[in-house]
C-alpha positions as a LaTeX table, in Angstrom:
\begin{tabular}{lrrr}
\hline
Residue & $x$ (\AA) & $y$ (\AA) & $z$ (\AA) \\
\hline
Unk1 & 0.00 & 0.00 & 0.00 \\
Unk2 & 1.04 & 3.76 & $-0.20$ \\
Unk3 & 0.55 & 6.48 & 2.03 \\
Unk4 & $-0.27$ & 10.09 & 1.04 \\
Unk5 & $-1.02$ & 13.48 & 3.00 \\
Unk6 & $-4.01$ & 15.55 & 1.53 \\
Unk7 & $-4.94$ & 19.04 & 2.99 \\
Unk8 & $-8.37$ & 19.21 & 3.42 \\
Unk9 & $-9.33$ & 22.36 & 5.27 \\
Unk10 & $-7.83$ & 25.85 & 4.42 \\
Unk11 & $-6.39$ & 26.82 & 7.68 \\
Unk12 & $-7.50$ & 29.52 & 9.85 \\
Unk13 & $-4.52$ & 31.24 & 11.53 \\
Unk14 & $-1.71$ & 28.93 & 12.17 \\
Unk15 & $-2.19$ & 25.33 & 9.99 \\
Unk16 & $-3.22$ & 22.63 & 12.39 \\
Unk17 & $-2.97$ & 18.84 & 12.48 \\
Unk18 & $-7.02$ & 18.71 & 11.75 \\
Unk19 & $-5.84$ & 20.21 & 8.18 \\
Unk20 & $-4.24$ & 17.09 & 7.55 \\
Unk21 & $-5.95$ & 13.66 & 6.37 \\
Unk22 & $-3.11$ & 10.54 & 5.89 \\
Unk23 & $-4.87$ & 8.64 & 2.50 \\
Unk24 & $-4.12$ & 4.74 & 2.57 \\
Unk25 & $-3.72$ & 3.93 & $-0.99$ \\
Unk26 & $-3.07$ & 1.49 & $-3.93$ \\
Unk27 & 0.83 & 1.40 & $-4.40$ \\
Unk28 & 1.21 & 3.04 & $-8.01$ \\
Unk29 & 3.49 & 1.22 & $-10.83$ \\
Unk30 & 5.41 & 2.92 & $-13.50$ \\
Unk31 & 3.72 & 3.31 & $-16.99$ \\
Unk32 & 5.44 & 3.31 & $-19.89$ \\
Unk33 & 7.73 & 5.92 & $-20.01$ \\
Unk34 & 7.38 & 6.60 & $-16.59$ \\
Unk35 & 9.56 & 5.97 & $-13.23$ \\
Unk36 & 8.33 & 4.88 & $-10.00$ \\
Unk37 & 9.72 & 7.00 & $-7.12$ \\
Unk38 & 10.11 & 6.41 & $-3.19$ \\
Unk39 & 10.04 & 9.33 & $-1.37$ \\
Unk40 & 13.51 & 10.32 & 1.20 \\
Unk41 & 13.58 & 13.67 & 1.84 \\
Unk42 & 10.66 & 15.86 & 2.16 \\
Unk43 & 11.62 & 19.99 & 2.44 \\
Unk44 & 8.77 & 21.71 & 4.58 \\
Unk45 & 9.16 & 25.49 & 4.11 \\
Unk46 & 6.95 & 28.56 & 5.31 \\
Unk47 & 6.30 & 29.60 & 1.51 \\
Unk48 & 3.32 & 26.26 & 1.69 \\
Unk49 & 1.41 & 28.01 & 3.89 \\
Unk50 & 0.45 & 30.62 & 1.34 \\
Unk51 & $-0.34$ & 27.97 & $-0.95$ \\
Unk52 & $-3.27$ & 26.98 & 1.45 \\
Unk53 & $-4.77$ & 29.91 & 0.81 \\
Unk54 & $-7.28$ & 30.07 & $-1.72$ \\
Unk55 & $-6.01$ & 33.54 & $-3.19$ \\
Unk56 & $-3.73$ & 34.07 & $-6.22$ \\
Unk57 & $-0.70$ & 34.41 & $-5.90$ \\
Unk58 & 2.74 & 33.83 & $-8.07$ \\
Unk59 & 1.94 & 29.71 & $-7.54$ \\
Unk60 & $-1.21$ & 28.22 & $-8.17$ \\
Unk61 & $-2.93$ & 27.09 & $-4.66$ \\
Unk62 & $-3.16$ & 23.50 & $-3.15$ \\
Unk63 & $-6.68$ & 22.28 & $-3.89$ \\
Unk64 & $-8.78$ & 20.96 & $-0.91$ \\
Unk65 & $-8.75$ & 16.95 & $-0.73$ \\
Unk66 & $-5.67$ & 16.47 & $-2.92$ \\
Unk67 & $-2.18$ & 15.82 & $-1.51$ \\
Unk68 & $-0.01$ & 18.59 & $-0.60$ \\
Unk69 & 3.35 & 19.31 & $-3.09$ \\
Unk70 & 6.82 & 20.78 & $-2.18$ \\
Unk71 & 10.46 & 19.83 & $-2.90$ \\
Unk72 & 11.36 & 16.30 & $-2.58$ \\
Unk73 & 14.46 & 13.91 & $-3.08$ \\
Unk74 & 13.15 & 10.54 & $-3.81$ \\
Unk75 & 14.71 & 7.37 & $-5.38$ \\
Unk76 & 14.04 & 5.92 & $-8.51$ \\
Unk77 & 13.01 & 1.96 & $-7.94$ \\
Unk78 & 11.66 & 1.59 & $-11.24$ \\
Unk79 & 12.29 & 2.72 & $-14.35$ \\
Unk80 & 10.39 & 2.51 & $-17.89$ \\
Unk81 & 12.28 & 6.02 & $-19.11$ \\
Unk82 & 16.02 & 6.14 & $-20.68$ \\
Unk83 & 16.74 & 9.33 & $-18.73$ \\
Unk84 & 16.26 & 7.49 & $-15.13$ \\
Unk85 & 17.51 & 3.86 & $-13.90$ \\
Unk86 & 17.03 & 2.04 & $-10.67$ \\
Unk87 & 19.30 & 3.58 & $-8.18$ \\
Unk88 & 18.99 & 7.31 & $-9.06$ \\
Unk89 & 18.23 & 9.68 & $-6.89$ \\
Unk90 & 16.48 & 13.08 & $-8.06$ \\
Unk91 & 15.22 & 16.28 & $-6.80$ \\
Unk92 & 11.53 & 17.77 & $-7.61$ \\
Unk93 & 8.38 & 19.34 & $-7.01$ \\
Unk94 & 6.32 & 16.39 & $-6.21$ \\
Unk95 & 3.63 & 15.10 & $-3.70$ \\
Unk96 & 3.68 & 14.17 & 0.07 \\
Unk97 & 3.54 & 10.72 & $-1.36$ \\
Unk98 & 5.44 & 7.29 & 0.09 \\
Unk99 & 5.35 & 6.29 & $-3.83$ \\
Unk100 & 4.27 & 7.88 & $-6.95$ \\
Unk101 & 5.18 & 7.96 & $-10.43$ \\
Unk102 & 6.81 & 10.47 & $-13.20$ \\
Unk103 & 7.72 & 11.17 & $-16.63$ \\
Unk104 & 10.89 & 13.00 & $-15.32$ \\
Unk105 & 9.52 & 15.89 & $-16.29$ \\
Unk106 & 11.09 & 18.91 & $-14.13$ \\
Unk107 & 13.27 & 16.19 & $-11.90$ \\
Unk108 & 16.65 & 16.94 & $-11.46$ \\
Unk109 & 19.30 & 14.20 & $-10.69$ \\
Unk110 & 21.30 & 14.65 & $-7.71$ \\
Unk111 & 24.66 & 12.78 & $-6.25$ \\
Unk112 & 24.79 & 11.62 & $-2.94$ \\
Unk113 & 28.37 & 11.38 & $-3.27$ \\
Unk114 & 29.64 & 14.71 & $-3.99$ \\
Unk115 & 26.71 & 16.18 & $-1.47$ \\
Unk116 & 24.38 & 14.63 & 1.30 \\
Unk117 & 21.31 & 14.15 & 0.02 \\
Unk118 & 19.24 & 16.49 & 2.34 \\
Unk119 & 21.70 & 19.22 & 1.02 \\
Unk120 & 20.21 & 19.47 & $-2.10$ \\
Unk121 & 17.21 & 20.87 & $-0.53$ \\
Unk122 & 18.84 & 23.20 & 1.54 \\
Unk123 & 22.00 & 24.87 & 1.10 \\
Unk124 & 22.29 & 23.51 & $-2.71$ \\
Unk125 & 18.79 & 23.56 & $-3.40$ \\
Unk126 & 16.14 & 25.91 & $-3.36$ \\
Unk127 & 17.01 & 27.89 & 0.00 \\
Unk128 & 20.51 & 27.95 & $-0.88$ \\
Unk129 & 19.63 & 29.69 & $-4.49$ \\
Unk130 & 17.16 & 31.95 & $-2.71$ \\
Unk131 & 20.26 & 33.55 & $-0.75$ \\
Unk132 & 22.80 & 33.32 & $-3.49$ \\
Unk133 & 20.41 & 34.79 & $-6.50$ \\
Unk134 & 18.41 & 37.93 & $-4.79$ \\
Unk135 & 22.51 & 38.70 & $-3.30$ \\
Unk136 & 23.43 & 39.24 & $-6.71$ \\
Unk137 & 20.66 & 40.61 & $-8.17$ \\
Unk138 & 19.32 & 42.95 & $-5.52$ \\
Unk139 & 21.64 & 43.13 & $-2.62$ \\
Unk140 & 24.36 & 43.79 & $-4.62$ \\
Unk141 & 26.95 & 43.71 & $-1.62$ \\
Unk142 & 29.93 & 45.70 & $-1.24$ \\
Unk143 & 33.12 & 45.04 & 0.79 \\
Unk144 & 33.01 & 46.62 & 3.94 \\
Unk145 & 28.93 & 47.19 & 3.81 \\
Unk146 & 26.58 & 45.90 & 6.96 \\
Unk147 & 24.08 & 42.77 & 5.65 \\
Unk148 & 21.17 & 42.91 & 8.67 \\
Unk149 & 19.25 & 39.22 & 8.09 \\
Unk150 & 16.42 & 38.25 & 9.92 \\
Unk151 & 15.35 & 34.69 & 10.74 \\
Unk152 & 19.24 & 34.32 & 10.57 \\
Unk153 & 19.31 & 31.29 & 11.40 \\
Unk154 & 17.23 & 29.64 & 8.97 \\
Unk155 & 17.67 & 28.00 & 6.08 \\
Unk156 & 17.65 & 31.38 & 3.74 \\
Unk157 & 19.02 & 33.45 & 6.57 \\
Unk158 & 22.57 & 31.48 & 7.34 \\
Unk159 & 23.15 & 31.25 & 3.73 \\
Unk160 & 22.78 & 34.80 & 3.66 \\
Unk161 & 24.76 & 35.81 & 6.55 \\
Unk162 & 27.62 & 33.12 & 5.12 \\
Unk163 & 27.37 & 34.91 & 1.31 \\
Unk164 & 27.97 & 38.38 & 3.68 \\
Unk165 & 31.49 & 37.68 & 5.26 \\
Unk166 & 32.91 & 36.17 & 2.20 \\
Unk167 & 31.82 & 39.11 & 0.28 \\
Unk168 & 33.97 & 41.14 & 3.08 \\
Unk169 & 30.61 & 42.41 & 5.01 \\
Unk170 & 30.17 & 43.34 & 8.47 \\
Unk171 & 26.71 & 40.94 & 9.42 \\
Unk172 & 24.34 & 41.33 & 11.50 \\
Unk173 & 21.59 & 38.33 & 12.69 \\
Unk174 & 18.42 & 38.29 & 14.33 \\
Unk175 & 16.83 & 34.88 & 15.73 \\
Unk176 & 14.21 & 34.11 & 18.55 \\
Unk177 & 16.80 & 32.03 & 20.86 \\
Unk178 & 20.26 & 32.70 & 22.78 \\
Unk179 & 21.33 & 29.43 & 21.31 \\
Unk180 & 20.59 & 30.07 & 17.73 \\
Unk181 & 22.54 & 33.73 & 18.10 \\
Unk182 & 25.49 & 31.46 & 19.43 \\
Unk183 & 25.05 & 29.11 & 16.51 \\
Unk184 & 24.76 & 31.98 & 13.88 \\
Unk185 & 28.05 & 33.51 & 15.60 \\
Unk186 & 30.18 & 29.74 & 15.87 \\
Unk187 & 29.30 & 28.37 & 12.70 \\
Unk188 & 28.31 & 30.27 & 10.31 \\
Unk189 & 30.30 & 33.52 & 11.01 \\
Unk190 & 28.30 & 36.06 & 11.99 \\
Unk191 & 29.88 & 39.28 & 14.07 \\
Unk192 & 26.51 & 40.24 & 15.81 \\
Unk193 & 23.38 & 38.75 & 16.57 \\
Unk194 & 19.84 & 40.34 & 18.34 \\
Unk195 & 17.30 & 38.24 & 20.17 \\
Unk196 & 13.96 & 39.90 & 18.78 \\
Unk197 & 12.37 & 37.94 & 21.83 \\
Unk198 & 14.40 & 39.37 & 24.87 \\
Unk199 & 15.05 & 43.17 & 23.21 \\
Unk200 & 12.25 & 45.50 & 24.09 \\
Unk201 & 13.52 & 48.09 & 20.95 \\
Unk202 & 14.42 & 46.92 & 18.76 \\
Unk203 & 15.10 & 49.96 & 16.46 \\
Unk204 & 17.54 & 50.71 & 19.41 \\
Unk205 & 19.07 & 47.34 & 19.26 \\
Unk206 & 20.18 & 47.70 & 15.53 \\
Unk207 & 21.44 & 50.64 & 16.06 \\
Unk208 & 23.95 & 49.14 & 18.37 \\
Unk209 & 24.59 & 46.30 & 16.44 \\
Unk210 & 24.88 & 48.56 & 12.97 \\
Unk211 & 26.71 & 51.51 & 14.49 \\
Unk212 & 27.11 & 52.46 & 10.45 \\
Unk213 & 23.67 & 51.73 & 9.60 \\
Unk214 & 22.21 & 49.53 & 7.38 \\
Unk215 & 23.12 & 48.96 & 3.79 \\
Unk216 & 21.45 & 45.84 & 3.03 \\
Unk217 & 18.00 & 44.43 & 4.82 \\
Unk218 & 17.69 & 40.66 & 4.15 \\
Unk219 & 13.55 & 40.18 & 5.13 \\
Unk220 & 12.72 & 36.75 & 6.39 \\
Unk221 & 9.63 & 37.94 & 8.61 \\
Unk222 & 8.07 & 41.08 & 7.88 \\
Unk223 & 6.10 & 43.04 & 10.33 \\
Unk224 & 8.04 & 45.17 & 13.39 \\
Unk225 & 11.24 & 43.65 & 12.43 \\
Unk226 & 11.20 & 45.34 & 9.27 \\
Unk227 & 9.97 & 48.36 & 10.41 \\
Unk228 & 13.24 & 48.74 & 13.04 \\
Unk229 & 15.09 & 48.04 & 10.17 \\
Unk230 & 13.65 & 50.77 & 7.94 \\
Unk231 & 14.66 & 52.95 & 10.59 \\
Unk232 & 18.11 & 52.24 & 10.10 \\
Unk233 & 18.37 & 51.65 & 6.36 \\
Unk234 & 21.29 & 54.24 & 4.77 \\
Unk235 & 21.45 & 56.23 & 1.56 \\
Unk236 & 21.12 & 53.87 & $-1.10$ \\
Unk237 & 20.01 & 51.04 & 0.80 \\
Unk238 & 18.78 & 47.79 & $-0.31$ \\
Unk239 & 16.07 & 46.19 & 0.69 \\
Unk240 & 15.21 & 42.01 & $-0.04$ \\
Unk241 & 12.05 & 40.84 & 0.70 \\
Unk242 & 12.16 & 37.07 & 0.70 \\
Unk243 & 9.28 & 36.17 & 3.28 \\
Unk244 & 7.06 & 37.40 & 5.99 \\
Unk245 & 6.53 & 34.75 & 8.36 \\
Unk246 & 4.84 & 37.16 & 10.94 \\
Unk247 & 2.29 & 37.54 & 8.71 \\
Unk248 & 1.36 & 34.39 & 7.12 \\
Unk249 & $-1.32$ & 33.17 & 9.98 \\
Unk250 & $-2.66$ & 36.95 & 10.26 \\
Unk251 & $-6.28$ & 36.55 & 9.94 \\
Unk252 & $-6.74$ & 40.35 & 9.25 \\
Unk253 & $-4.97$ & 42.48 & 7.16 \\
Unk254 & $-1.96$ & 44.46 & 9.39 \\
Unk255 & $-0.82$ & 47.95 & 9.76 \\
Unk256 & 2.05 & 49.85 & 9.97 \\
Unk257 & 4.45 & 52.70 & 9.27 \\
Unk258 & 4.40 & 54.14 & 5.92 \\
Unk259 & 7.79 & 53.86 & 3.96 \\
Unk260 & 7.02 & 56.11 & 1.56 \\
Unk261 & 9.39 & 59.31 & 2.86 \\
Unk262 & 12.33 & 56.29 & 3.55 \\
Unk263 & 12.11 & 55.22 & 0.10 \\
Unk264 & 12.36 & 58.44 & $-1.56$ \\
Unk265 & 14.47 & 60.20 & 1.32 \\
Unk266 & 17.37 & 57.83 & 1.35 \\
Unk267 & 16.45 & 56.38 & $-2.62$ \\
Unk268 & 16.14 & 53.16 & $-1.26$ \\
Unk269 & 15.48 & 49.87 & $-3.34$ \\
Unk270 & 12.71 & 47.53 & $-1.47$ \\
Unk271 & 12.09 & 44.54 & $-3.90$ \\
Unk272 & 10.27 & 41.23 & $-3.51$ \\
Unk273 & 12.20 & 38.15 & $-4.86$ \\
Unk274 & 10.82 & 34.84 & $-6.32$ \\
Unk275 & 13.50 & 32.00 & $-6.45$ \\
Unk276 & 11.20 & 30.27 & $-9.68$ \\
Unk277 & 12.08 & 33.71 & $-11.58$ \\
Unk278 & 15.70 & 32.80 & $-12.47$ \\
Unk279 & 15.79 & 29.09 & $-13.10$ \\
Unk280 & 18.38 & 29.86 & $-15.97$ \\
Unk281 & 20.63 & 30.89 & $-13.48$ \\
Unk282 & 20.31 & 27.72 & $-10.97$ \\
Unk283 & 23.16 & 25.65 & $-12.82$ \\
Unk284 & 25.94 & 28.57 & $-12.03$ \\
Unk285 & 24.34 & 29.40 & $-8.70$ \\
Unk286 & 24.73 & 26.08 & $-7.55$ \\
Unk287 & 28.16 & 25.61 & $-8.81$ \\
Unk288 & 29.32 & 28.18 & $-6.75$ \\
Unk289 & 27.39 & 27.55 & $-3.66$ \\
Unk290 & 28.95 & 24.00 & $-4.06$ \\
Unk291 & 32.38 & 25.49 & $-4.82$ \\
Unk292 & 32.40 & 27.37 & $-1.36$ \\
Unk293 & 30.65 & 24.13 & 0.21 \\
Unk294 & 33.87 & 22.29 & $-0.94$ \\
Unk295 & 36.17 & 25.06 & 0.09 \\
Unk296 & 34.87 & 24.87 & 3.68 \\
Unk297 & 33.51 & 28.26 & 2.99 \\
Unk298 & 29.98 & 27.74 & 3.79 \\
Unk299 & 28.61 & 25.43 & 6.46 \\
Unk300 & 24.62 & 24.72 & 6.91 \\
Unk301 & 22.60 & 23.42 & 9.59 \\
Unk302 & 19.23 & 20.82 & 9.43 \\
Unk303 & 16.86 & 19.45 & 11.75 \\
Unk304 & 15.71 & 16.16 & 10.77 \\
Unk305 & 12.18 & 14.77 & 11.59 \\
Unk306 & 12.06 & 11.03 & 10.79 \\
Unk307 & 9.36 & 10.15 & 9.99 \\
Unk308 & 6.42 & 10.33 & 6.82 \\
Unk309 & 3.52 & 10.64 & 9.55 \\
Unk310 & 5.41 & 13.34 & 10.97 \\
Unk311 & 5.61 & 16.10 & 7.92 \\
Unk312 & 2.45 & 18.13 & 8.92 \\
Unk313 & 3.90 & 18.47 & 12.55 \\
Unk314 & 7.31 & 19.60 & 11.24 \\
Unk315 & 5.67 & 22.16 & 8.65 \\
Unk316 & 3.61 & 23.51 & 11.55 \\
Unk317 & 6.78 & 23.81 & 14.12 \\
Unk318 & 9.05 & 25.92 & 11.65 \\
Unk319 & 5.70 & 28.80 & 12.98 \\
Unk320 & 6.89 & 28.44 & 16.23 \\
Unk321 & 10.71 & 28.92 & 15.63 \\
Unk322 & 11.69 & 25.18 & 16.24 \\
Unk323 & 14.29 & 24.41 & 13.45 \\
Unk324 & 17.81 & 25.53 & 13.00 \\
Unk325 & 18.59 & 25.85 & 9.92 \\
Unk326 & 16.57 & 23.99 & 6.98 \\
Unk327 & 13.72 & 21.56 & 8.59 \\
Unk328 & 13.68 & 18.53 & 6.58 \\
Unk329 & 11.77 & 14.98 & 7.01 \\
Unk330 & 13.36 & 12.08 & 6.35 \\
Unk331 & 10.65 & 9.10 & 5.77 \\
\hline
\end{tabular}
């Protein structure tokens, strides 16, 4: 038999187990043409929980009573297609699914031997290309320039904050835990780090932590965060927007400072970035990320959930701040 996960109430707030149903089904076989794929890596990332919303948006929502989709790394155990034999191991969009089939189409091989295999949804996969791409296009870092990241040490974030001190940048990290500052500061390099959760202002708190101000905002989270950081944003600043995870379970519509005056005051860039925009550019991204993997460069962190049954929990944790690094299930 095979196991599936369908989502089969829009959630109200923060996603909840009751938004989950686990479908027993018929184990699929590979069609002519097709592979048959076992699922071994499953990437939960905040992004899904826009896709539960029945609004549009730059991706087309999840439908109700179907099975939820995200990146996967699964192995190929049958094979009916020249591209794929038994044995290989690719990375895809596909379905919280034990088993399922493919043509191949938009599956990209991987090699567990050059990289783990959880990396290539992490710091060589999509999060890793996040950070790398919307540096060069928008950041646009100089040496000597101060990088503020928030949810630094996520999965985006600590790429980030890595790209920033080999670029030559003075960083700058906020997180909700002592231990994840310490872990942004150990391993992946970062000279600063603010606790949003202990620091009362936290416009104040940049401040000290950017004594030259802020040349380049890397959004994770939105909301006050952002705002503190507009208040510290210098001439010619640059401004990321990758996420807003403050926001995602708002029920109602939030309000906030106007950044009109900053924008035109200081002639500062804000601009939203989609990873899916510059798939041309994944094959050279990737090199290099790899390149400065190799070169001991850049270092990530995961937590691993084992465990199919256990990918609606770990989706709903990243909410409350509970991974370090890039969650991941490994079924």
């Amino acid at each position: 038999m095979n196991n599936s996960i369908q989502l089969i109430h829009r959630p109200d707030g923060k996603p909840q187990l009751k938004d989950f149903k686990f479908i027993e089904e018929e184990k699929p076989e590979a069609g002519s043409g097709e592979i048959l794929l076992k699922t071994k890596y499953v990437s939960v990332d905040p992004y899904l929980r826009g896709r539960m919303r029945d609004q549009k948006s730059y991706i087309e929502p999840f439908k109700l009573n179907e099975p939820v989709e995200s990146g996967i790394i699964a192995e190929v155990v049958e094979s009916d297609n020249d591209d794929f034999k038994k044995g290989d191991f690719v990375n895809g969009m596909l379905l919280w699914k034990e088993f399922q089939t493919s043509t191949g189409k938009g599956l990209t091989k991987v090699d567990s031997d050059k990289a783990s295999l959880s990396a290539y949804l992490g710091v060589l996969g999509l999060t890793g290309l996040t950070a790398y791409i919307s540096l060069e296009h928008i950041g646009k870092l100089k040496k000597d320039e101060t990088l503020l990241v928030s949810g630094a040490s996520g999965a985006v974030g600590s790429i980030v904050g890595q790209i920033g001190k080999i670029k030559g940048c003075h960083v700058v990290g906020i997180a909700g835990t002592d231990e994840k500052l310490k872990l942004m500061k150990e391993k992946f390099g970062f000279d600063k780090g603010i606790n949003y959760k202990t620091t009362d202002d936290m416009d104040k708190a940049i401040k000290e932590a950017c004594p030259d101000g802020v040349d380049v905002y890397f959004d994770n989270v939105g909301g006050e965060i952002l705002d503190a950081a507009m208040e510290n944003i210098n001439k010619n600043g640059r401004v990321i927007n990758c996420g807003a995870i403050s926001l995602y379970n708002a029920t109602e519509v939030p309000t906030g400072p106007r950044y009109e005056g900053t924008l035109v005051r200081k002639t500062v860039l804000m601009q939203g970035f989609l990873v899916r925009d510059h798939t041309n550019e994944f094959g050279a991204a990737t090199k290099q990320l790899a390149d400065w993997l190799n070169e001991d460069k850049l270092h990530y962190e995961e937590t691993i959930v084992e465990g199919f049954k256990n990918i609606p929990q770990a989706f709903i944790d990243l909410f409350d701040g509970k991974n370090k690094g890039k969650m991941v299930v490994k079924v």
